[in-house]
C-alpha positions in Angstrom: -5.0 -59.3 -7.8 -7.5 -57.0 -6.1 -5.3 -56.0 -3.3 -1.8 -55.7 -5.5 -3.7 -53.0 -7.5 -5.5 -51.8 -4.2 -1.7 -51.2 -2.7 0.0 -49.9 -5.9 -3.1 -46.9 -5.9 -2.0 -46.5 -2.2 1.9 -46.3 -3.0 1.4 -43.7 -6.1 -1.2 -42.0 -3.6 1.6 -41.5 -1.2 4.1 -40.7 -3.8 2.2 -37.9 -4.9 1.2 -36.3 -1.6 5.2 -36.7 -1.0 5.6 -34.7 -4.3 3.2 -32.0 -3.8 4.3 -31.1 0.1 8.0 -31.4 -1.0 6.8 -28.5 -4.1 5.3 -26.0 -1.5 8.8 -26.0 0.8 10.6 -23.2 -0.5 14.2 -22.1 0.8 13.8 -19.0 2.4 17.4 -16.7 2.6 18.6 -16.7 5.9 18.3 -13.2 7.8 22.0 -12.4 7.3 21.5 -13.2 3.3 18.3 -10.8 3.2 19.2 -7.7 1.8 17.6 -5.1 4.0 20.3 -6.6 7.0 23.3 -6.0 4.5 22.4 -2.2 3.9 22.6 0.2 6.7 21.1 3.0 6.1 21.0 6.9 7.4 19.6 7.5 10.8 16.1 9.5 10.8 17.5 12.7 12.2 19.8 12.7 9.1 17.1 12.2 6.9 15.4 14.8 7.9 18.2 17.1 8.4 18.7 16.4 4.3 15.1 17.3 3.8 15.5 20.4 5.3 18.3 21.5 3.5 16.7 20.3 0.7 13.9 22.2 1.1 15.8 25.3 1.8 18.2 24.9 -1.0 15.0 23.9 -3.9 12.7 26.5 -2.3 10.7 23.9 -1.6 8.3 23.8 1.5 10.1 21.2 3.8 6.7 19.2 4.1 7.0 18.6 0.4 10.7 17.3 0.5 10.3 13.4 1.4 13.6 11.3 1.9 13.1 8.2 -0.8 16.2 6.0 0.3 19.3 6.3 2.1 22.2 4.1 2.2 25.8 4.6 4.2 28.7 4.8 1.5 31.9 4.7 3.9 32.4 4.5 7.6 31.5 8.3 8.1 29.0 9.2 5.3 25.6 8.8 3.8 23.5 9.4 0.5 20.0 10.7 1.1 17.6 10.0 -2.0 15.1 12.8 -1.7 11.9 14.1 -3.5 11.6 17.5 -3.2 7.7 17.9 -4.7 8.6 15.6 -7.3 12.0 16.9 -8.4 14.7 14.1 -7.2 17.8 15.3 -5.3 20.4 13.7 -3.2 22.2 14.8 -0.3 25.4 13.6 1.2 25.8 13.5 4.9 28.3 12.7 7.3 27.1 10.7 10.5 27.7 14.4 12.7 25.1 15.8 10.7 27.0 18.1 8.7 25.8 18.6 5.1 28.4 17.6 2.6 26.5 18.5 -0.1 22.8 18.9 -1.6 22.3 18.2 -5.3 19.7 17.6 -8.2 19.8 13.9 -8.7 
């Protein structure tokens, strides 16, 4: 009787190590599922062409005017999210560099 009940405590003792390793595994997103692959976003030199002309537009100093996101919207363009010493603006560029267009947000 002694060793049914000695392998029964060694079958649930198994059973829950199983359990508690199978509840740690998690299923991470592959690298094409993770969202920062799926979003291109604006080169630098863009970014900090919009901060410029953000600055110059807001009469902002240009070291106050910080690009917050950017994101492409078609083939050709961008959005810029910018904080121009705390007032939010957003500039669309195309991937020459020319300003489209500079705006409050």
């Amino acid at each position: 009787m002694r060793g049914r009940n000695q392998k029964a405590s060694m079958v649930v003792a198994a059973l829950a190590a199983t359990l508690g390793v199978s509840a740690c595994q998690s299923n991470a997103p592959t690298e094409d599922q993770m969202s920062r692959t799926t979003l291109e976003t604006a080169p630098a030199e863009l970014q900090l062409m919009c901060a410029n002309a953000a600055a110059a537009q807001s009469g902002t100093e240009s070291s106050k005017v910080l690009p917050v996101s950017s994101r492409k919207v078609d083939s050709n363009n961008y959005v810029v999210d910018l904080n121009a010493n705390g007032k939010p603006m957003s500039c669309n560029v195309d991937a020459t560099g020319t300003t489209v267009s500079v705006n409050p947000a």
